[in-house]
C-alpha positions as CSV (number, residue, x, y, z in Angstrom):
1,X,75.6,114.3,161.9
2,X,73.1,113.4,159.4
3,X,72.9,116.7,157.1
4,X,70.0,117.3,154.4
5,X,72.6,117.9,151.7
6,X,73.5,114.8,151.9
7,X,70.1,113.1,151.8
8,X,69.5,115.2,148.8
9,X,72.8,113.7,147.2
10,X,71.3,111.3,144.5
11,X,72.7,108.9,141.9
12,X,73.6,110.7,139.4
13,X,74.3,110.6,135.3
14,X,77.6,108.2,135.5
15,X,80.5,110.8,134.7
16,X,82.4,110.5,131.7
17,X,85.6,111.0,133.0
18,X,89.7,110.1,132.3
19,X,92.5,110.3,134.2
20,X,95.7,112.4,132.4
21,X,97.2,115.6,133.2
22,X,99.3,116.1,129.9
23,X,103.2,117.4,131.0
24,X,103.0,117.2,134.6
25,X,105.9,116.6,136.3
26,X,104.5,115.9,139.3
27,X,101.6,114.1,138.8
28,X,101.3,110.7,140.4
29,X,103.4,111.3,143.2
30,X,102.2,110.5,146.7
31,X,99.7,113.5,148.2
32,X,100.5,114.4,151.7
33,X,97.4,113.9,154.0
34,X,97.5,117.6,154.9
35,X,94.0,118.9,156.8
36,X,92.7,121.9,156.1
37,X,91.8,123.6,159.4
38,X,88.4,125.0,159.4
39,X,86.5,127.2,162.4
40,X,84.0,125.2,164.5
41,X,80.9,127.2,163.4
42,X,77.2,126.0,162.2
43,X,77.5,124.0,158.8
44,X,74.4,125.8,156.7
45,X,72.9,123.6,153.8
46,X,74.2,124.0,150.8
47,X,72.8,126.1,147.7
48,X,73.8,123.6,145.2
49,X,73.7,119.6,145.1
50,X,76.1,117.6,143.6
51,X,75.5,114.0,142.7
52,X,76.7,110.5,143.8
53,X,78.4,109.7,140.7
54,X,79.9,113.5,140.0
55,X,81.4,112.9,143.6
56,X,83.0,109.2,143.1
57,X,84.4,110.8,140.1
58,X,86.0,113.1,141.6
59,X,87.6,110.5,143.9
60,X,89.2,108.8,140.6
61,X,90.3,112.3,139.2
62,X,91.2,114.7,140.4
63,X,91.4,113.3,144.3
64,X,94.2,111.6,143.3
65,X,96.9,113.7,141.9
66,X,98.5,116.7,142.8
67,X,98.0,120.3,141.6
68,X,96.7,121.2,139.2
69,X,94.4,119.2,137.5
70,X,90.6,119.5,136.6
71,X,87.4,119.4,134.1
72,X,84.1,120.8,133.3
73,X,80.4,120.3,135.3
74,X,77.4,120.3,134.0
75,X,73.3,119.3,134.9
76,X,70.0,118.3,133.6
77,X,67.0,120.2,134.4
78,X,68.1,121.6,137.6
79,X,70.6,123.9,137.4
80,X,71.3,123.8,140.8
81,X,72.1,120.4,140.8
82,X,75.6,118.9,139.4
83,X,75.4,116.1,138.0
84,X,78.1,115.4,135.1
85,X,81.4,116.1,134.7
86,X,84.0,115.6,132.6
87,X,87.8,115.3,134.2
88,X,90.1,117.0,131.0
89,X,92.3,114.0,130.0
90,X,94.0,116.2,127.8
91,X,94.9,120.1,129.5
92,X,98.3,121.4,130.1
93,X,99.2,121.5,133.4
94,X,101.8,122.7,135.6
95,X,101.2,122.6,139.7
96,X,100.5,126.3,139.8
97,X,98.3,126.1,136.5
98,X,95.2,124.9,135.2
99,X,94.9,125.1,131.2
100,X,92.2,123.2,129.9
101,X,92.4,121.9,126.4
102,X,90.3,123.6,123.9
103,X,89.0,121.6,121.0
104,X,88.7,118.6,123.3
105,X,86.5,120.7,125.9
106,X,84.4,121.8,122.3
107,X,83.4,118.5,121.7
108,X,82.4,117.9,125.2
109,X,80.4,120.9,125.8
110,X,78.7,120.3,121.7
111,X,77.9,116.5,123.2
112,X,76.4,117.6,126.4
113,X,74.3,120.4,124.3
114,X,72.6,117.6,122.0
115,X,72.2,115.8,125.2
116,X,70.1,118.6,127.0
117,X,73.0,119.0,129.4
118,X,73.9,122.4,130.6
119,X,77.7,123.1,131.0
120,X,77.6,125.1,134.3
121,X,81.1,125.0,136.1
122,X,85.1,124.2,136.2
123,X,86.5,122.5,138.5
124,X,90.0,122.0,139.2
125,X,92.4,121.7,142.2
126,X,95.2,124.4,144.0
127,X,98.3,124.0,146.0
128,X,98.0,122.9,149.0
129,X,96.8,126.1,151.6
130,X,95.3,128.0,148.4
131,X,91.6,127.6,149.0
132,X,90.3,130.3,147.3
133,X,90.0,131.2,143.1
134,X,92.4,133.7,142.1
135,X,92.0,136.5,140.1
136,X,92.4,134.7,136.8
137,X,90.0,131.5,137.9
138,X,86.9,134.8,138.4
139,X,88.1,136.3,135.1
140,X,87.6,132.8,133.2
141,X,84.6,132.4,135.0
142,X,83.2,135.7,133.4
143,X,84.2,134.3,129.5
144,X,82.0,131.3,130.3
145,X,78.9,133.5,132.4
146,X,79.0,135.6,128.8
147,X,79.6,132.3,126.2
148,X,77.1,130.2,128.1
149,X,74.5,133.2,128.9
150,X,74.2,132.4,131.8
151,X,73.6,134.6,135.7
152,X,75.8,132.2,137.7
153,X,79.6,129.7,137.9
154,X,80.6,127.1,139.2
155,X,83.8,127.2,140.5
156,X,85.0,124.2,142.8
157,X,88.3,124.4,144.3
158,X,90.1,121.0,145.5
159,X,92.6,120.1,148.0
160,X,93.3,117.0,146.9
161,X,94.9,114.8,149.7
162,X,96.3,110.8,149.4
163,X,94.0,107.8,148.3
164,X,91.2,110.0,146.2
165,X,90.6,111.8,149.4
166,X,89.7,115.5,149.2
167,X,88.5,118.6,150.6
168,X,86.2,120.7,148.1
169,X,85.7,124.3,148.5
170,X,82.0,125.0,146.2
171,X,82.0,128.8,145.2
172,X,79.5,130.5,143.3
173,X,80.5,133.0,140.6
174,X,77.0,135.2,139.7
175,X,76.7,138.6,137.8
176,X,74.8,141.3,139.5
177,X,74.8,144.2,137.1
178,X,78.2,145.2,136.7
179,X,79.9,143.6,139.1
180,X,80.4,139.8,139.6
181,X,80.1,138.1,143.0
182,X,82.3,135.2,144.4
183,X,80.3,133.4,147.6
184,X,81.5,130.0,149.0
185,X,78.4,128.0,149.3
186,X,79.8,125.1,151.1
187,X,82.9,123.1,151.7
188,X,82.6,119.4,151.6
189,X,85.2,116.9,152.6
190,X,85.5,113.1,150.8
191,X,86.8,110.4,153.6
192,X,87.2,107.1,153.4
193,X,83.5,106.5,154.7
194,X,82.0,109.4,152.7
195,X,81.3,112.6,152.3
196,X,80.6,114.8,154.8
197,X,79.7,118.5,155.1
198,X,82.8,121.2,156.9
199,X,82.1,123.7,158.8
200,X,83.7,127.0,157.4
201,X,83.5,131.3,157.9
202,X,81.4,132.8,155.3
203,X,83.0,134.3,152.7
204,X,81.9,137.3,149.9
205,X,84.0,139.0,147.2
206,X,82.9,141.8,144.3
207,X,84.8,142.5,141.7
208,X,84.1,144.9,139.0
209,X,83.6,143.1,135.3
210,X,85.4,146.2,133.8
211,X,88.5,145.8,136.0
212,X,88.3,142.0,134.9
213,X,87.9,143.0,131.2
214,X,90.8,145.2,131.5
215,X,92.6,142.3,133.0
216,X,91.5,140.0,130.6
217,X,93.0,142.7,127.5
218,X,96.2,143.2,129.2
219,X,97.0,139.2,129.3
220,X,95.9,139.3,125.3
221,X,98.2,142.2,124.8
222,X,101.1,140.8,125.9
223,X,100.7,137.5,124.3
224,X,100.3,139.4,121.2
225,X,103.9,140.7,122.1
226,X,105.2,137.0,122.6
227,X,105.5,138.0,126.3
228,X,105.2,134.4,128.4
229,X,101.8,134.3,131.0
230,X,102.2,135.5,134.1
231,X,100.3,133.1,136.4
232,X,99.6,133.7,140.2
233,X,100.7,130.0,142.3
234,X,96.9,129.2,141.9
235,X,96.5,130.1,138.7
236,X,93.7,128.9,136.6
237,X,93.7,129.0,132.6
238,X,91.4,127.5,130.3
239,X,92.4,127.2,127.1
240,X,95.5,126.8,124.6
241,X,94.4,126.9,121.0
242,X,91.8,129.3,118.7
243,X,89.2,127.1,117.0
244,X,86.9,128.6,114.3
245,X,83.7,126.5,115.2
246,X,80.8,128.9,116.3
247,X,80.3,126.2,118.8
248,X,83.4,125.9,120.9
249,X,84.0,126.9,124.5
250,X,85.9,130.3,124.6
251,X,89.4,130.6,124.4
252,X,91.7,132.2,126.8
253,X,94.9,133.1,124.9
254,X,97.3,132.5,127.5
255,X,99.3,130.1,126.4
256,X,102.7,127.8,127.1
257,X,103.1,125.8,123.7
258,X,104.8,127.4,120.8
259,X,103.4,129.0,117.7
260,X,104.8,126.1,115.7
261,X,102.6,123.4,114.8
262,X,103.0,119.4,114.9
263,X,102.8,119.4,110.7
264,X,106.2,122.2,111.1
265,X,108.2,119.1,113.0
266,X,106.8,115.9,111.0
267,X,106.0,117.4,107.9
268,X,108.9,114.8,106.3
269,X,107.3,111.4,108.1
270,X,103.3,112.6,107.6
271,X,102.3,110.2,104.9
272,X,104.2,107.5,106.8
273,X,101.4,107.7,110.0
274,X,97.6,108.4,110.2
275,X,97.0,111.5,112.9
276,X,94.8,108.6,114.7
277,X,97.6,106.2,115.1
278,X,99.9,109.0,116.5
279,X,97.2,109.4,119.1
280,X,97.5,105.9,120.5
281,X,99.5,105.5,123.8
282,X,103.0,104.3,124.5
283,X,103.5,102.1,127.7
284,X,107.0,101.1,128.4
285,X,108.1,100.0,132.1
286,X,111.4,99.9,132.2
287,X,113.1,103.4,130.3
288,X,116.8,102.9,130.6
289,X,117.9,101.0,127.6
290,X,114.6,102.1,125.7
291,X,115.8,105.7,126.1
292,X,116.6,105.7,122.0
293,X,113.3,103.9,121.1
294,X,111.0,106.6,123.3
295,X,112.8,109.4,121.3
296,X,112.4,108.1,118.0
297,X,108.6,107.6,118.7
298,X,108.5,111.3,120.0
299,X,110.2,111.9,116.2
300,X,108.0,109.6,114.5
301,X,104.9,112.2,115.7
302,X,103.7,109.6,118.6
303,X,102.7,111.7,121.4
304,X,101.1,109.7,124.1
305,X,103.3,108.2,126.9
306,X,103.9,106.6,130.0
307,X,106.7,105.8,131.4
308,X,107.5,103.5,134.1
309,X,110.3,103.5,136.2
310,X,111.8,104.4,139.8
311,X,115.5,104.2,138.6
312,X,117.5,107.2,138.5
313,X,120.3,107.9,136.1
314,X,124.1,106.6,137.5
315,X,127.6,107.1,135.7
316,X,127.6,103.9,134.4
317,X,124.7,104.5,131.7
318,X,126.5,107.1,130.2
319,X,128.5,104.1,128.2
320,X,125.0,102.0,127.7
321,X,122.2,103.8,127.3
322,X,123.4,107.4,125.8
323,X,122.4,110.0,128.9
324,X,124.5,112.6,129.6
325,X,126.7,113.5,132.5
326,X,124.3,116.6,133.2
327,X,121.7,114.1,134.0
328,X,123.1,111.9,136.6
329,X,121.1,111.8,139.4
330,X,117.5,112.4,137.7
331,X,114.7,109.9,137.2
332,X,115.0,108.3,134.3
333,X,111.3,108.8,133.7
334,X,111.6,112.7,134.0
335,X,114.5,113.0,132.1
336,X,113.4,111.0,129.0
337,X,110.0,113.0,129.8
338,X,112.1,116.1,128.8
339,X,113.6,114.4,125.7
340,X,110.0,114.1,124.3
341,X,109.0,117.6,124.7
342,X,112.0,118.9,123.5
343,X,111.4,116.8,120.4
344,X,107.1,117.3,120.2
345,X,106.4,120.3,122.8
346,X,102.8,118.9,122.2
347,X,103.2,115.5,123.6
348,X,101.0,113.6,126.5
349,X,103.6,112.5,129.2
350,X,102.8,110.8,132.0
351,X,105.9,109.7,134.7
352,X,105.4,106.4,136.9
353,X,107.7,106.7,139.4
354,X,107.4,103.4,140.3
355,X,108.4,99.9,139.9
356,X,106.4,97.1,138.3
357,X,106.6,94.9,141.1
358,X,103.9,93.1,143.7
359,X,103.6,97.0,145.4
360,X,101.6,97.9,141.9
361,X,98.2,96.5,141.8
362,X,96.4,95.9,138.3
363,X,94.0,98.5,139.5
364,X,96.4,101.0,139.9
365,X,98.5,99.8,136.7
366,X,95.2,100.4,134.8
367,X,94.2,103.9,136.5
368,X,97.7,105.0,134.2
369,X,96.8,103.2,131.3
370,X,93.3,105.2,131.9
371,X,94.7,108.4,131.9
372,X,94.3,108.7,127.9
373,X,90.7,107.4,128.0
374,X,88.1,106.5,124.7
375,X,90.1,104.4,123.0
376,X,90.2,100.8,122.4
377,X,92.3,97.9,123.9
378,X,94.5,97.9,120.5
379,X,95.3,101.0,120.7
380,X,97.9,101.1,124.0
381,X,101.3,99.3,123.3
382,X,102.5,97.9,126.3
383,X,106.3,97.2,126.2
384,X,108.8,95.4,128.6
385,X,112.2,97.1,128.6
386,X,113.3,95.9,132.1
387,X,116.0,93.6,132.4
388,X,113.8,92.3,135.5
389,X,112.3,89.1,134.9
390,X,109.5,89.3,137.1
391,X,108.1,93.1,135.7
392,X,108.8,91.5,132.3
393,X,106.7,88.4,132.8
394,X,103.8,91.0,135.1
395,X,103.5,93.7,132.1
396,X,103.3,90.8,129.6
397,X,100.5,89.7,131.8
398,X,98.9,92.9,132.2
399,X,98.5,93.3,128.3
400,X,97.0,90.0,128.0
401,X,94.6,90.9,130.5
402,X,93.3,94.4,129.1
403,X,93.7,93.1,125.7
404,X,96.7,95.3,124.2
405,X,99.3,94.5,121.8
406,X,102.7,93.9,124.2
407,X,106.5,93.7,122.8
408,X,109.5,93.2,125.2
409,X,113.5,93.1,124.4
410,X,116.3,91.4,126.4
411,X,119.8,92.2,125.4
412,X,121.9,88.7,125.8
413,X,125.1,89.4,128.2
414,X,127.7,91.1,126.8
415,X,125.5,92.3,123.9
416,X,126.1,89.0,122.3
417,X,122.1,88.9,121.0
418,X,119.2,90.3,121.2
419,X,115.9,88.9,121.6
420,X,112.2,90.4,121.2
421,X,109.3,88.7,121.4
422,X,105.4,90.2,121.0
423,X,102.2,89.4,121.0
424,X,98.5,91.0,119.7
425,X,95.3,89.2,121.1
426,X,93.6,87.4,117.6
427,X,96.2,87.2,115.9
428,X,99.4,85.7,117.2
429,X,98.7,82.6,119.4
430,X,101.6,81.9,121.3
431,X,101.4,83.2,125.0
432,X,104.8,84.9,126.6
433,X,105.1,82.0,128.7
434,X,104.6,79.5,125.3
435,X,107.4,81.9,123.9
436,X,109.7,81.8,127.0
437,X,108.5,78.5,128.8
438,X,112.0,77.7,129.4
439,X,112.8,80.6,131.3
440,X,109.8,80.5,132.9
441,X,110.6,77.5,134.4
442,X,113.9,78.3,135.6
443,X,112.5,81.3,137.4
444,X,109.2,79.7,139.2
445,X,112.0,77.4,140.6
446,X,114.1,79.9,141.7
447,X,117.0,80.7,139.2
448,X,117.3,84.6,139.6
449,X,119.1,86.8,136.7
450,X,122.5,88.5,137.4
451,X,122.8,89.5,134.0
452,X,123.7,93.5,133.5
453,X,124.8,95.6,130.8
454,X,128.6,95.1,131.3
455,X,130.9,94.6,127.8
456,X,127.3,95.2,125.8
457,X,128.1,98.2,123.3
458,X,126.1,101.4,123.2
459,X,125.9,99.9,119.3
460,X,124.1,96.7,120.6
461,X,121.4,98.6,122.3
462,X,120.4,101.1,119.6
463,X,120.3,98.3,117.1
464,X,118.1,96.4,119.1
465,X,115.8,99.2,119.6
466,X,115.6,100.5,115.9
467,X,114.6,96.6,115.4
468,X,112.3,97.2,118.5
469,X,110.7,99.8,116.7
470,X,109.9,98.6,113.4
471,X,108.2,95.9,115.2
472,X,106.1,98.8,117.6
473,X,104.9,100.1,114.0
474,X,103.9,96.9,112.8
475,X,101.9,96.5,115.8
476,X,100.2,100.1,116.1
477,X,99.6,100.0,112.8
478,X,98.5,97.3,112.2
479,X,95.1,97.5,109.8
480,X,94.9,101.2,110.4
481,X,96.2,102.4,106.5
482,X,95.9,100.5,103.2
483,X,98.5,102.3,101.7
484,X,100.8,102.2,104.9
485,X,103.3,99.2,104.2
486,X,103.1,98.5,108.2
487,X,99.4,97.8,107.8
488,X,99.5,93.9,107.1
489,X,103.0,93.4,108.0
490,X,101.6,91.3,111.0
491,X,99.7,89.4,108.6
492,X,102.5,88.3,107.0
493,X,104.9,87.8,110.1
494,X,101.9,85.8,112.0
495,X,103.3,83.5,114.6
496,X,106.9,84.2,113.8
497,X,106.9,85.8,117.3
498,X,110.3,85.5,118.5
499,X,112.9,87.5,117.1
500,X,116.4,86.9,117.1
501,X,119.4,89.4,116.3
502,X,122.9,87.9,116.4
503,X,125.1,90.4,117.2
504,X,128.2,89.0,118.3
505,X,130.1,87.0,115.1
506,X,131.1,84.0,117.5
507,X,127.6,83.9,119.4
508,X,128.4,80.0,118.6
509,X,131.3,80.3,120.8
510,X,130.1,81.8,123.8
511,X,129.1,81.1,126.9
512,X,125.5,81.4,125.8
513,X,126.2,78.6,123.2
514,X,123.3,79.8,120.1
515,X,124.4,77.4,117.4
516,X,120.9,77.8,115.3
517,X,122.5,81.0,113.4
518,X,125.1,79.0,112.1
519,X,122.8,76.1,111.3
520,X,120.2,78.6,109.1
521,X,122.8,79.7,107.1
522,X,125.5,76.7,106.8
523,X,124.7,76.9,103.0
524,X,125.1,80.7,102.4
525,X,129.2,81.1,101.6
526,X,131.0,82.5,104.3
527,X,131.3,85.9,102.6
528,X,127.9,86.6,102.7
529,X,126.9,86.4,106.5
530,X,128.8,87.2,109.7
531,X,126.4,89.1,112.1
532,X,123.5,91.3,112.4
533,X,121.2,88.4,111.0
534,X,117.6,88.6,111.9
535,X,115.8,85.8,112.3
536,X,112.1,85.5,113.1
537,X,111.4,82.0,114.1
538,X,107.9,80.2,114.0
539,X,106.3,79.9,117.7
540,X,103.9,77.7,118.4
541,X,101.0,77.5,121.5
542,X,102.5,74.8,123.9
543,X,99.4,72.3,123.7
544,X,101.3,68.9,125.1
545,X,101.2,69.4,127.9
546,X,99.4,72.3,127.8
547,X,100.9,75.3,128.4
548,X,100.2,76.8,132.3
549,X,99.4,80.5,131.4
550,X,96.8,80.1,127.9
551,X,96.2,76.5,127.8
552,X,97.5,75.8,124.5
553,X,94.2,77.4,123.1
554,X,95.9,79.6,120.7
555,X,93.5,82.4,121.5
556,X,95.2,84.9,123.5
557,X,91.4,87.1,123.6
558,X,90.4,85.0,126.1
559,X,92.5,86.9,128.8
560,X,90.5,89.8,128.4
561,X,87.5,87.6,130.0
562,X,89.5,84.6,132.3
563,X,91.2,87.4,134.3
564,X,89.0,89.8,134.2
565,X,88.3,90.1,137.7
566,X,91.7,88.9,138.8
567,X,94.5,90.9,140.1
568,X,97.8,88.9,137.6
569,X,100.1,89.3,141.0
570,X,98.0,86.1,142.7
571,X,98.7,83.9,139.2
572,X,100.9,81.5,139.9
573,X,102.4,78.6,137.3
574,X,104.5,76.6,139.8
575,X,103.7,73.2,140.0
C-alpha cells in the first residue's frame, strides 16, 4: 500500500551522524528479530515527515545496536518536517538508560543554530516490549519545550531489531497551558525493502507540568545528597555534566560518573599528553596478552577503545597474561572493559565480541572504527595482539586501507623474543608483508602456527608490552607537541620498523636459531650485554621482485585509494 507519507518522504540534509554508545556492555551484540504486534486498524497519515536521509541514518545508528542508544533531531523551515539528526557518539549508556552527553550535544545544537536549523526532538531506543516514553523521557522533553521555546517534542521511541532493522514509535510531546500532552502520531517500521507505515491504537496522555517539575526537583534533591538515580527499565536521561555557556542544551543532573575529574587521576602524566591526543582511539584485536598495555593506556589518560575479541578467560592465563581467578569464564573484552573504567570511569569502551576472521567484513570492521567519528585517519591505532596469523596479516591490512597508523607483537615460543613491527602511511615505507615476507610465504602455502604461550614468563609479556607501548606513543604522537619528546621520535626511527627484543640469553642456541644478536654486539665485552637488547633493524620496500601487497612503491598512502572499494578478505598474494 502506497501511503502519502511516504511520497512526502524527501531527500533530506545528509545526517551527521556516528556510531558509539560510550560503556555499553551490550552494545554490538546480535538483536533478536522480535516483532512488535500491532492491531489491524486504519493507518492515518502522519502529522510529521521525516526525511530519506534522517531515516538511512537511523538504519546505521541506532537500528543496529541494542538498548539504549540515541541522538538529537532537528529541521529547516518546516518544523513539521525532520530532517537532521545527529546519533550521540559520545552518551553514557546502560540498556535501561539514555544519557546524552552534554557539551558534545552544545556544540551540536550551537552548529545547527548558525546553520538556521531548529533542534526539535530526541530520539533514542527501549528494551524490547517498552514502546512507550516513560515518565523521565516527558520530564526531559519539558527542559527542552522550555530551553528551545518551543509548543511541541519530538520524542521517537525505537525497537531496534537485527541488520539496521527497526520499528519507530513517533510521539509528540506539546504544552497546552499547564499540562503537557503525549500523542503517538505514527509508528513506522524499517524492512529490508523500506519503510513502511504500521498500523497502531491511538494513544493520548496528560500530565500536569507541576507534578513533572516536582519530579524533576526531587531527582535534583537527591543528587545533591549523593543519592545514585533511580531510573525506570526505559529510562531516558540527557545529560551528565554542568557547562557555564549561555548556549548549551540543558542539563539534567542525574548522573552515573563520579564527582572526580580526569585532571584528579592524571594530574602526574598531564604535561606528558595533549587532551587531543588522549582523545584518539585505541583498536586492538586480540586482548589477551595486550591486557597490561590496554591498562597502562587507560593510566596514561587514553580513553577511547575497542576491543576485539571472542575469547573468554581460561585457567591457564592466570600464569601468562595476569587475570585473576575471579575472572575465569568472562570475555576477555568485558573484563579488560572493566579494568579501564576502574582506572578512567570517563573512558569510551566499545566490546567486539568477535573474531577478526573472513565472518568480519571491512564494512562491518569500519562501522566500529566509526563509532568515535570526526577524526582523521591518523588518529585510530590499529594494533595486532593475536597470536593468529591470519587476523594479524587482516588488521594490518585493514589499517593500510583506512589509512591508520598499525603496530602488532608476536612473542617467540617459549618467550625466547619478542618481535613488533609498525607502520604509518607517509612515513615508513615498508609494507607488513615487505616486513614479514618470509612468513608470508610460508602461510599462503599452507604452514599453519602451533605456537602458544607455554614456558613464556608472565615477565616476557609485560616487557614486550611496555616496549609495545613506547612505540603506540611514538605513533599517536607523533607531530602533535613540540615540546613532547614522542613528537619526532618517528622521524628519527624512520624505516627501522622491525623491532627485536632478545629475551632469552641463549636465543643463539635455540630452536629458533637468532644468531644476529650475537653478531651486533660480538665487540661489546661479554660483561656488558646478555639479554633484553633492543634492536631496531632497517626495513626496506621489497622492490626485486616487487613485493605482492605495495609493489615495492614505498608509499604505503596509496592503500587508502587502490582498495578503496575492496573488501581486504578477497586479496590474495598466492602465486
Amino acid at each position: 500500500m502506497v501511503n502519502k507519507f511516504l511520497k512526502n518522504i524527501a531527500a533530506g540534509v545528509e545526517s551527521i551522524y556516528g556510531f558509539a554508545c560510550d560503556t555499553i556492555e551490550a552494545i554490538i551484540e546480535p538483536i533478536a528479530d522480535d516483532e512488535v504486534d500491532m492491531p489491524k486498524e486504519s493507518i492515518p497519515d502522519p502529522t510529521v515527515h521525516i526525511s530519506q536521509g534522517v531515516l538511512d541514518n537511523f538504519r546505521k545508528n541506532v537500528g543496529r545496536y541494542v538498548p539504549e542508544t540515541g541522538g538529537l533531531l532537528g529541521a529547516t523551515n518546516d518544523e513539521m518536517c525532520v530532517d537532521i539528526c545527529h546519533f550521540d557518539c559520545h552518551s553514557k549508556n546502560t540498556p535501561g538508560t539514555f544519557y546524552y552527553d552534554v557539551p558534545s550535544m552544545s556544540e551540536v545544537f550551537r552548529d545547527w543554530k548558525a546553520r538556521g536549523y531548529i533542534t526539535n526532538g530526541i530520539y533514542h531506543s527501549h528494551p524490547r516490549g517498552c514502546i512507550r516514553p516513560s515518565y523521565h523521557d516527558i520530564s526531559t522533553a519539558l527542559l527542552h519545550i522550555r530551553f528551545f521555546k518551543l509548543e511541541y517534542f519530538y520524542l521517537p521511541i525505537f525497537q531496534p531489531r537485527k541488520k539496521g532493522l527497526f520499528t519507530m514509535f513517533f510521539y509528540i510531546v506539546r504544552k497546552q497551558d499547564d499540562d503537557l500532552v503525549v500523542t503517538l502520531d505514527h509508528v513506522l517500521k524499517a524492512t529490508e525493502e523500506g519503510y513502511e507505515l504500521q498500523p497502531f491504537t491511538e494513544w493520548r496522555e496528560t500530565h500536569s507540568i507541576g507534578e513533572l517539575d516536582s519530579y524533576r526537583m526531587t531527582i535534583e534533591q537527591k543528587q545533591a545528597k549523593g543519592h545514585k538515580p533511580e531510573a525506570a527499565p526505559s529510562d531516558s536521561v540527557n545529560g551528565t555534566n554542568k557547562t557555564n555557556s549561555k548556549e548549551d542544551i540543558p542539563v539534567n543532573n542525574n548522573t552515573n560518573i563520579a564527582a572526580t575529574t580526569d585532571s584528579d587521576y592524571f594530574a602526574k602524566v598531564k604535561s606528558l599528553y595533549p587532551d587531543h591526543v588522549l582523545d584518539k582511539v585505541i583498536v586492538c584485536v586480540g586482548t589477551g596478552g595486550a591486557r597490561s598495555f590496554l591498562e597502562n593506556c587507560a593510566r596514561s589518560g587514553f580513553r577511547n577503545f575497542i576491543l576485539m575479541d571472542k575469547d573468554v578467560v581460561g585457567t591457564t592465563n592466570i600464569a601468562t597474561q595476569g587475570v585473576f581467578v575471579s575472572e575465569m569464564g568472562k570475555k576477555k573484552v568485558e573484563v579488560i572493559r572493566e579494568r579501564i573504567l576502574d582506572i578512567n570511569p570517563r573512558a569510551r569502551v566499545v566490546c567486539v565480541d568477535r573474531f577478526l576472521d573472513d565472518a568480519m567484513s571491512d564494512e562491518e570492521f569500519k562501522s566500529y572504527i566509526d563509532m568515535f567519528p570526526h577524526r582523521r585517519p591518523t588518529d585510530y591505532l590499529i594494533l595486532g595482539c593475536t597470536d593468529n596469523f591470519e587476523a594479524q596479516k587482516r588488521s594490518s591490512m585493514l589499517a593500510l586501507k583506512y589509512g591508520s597508523p598499525y603496530l602488532a607483537a608476536m612473542m617467540y615460543a617459549g618467550g625466547a623474543a619478542a618481535e613488533l613491527i609498525f607502520t604509518y602511511p607517509g612515513v615508513t615505507e615498508s609494507c607488513p608483508r615487505c616486513l614479514l615476507r618470509d612468513r608470508f610465504e610460508k602461510y599462503e602455502h599452507g604452514f599453519q602456527n602451533d605456537v602458544d604461550s607455554s614456558a613464556c614468563p608472565i615477565f616476557a609479556t609485560e616487557r614486550m608490552n611496555a616496549t609495545k607501548g613506547y612505540i603506540a606513543l611514538m605513533l599517536l604522537m607523533y607531530h602533535e607537541d613540540p615540546t613532547s619528546p614522542f613528537n619526532d621520535m618517528l622521524d628519527k626511527v624512520a624505516n627501522r620498523n622491525f623491532v627485536w627484543i632478545r629475551l632469552n640469553p641463549y636465543l643463539k642456541e635455540t630452536a629458533l636459531g637468532i644468531e644476529l644478536f650475537d653478531r651486533l654486539f660480538a665487540g661489546t665485552p661479554e660483561h656488558f650485554t646478555f639479554m633484553d637488547e633492543t634492536i631496531w633493524i632497517p626495513q626496506n620496500p621489497d622492490t626485486d621482485p616487487p613485493c605482492k601487497m605495495c609493489g615495492g612503491t614505498g608509499d604505503l598512502r596509496e592503500f587508502s585509494v587502490k582498495w578503496a572499494d575492496i573488501d581486504t578478505r578477497k586479496i590474495q598474494f598466492q602465486d
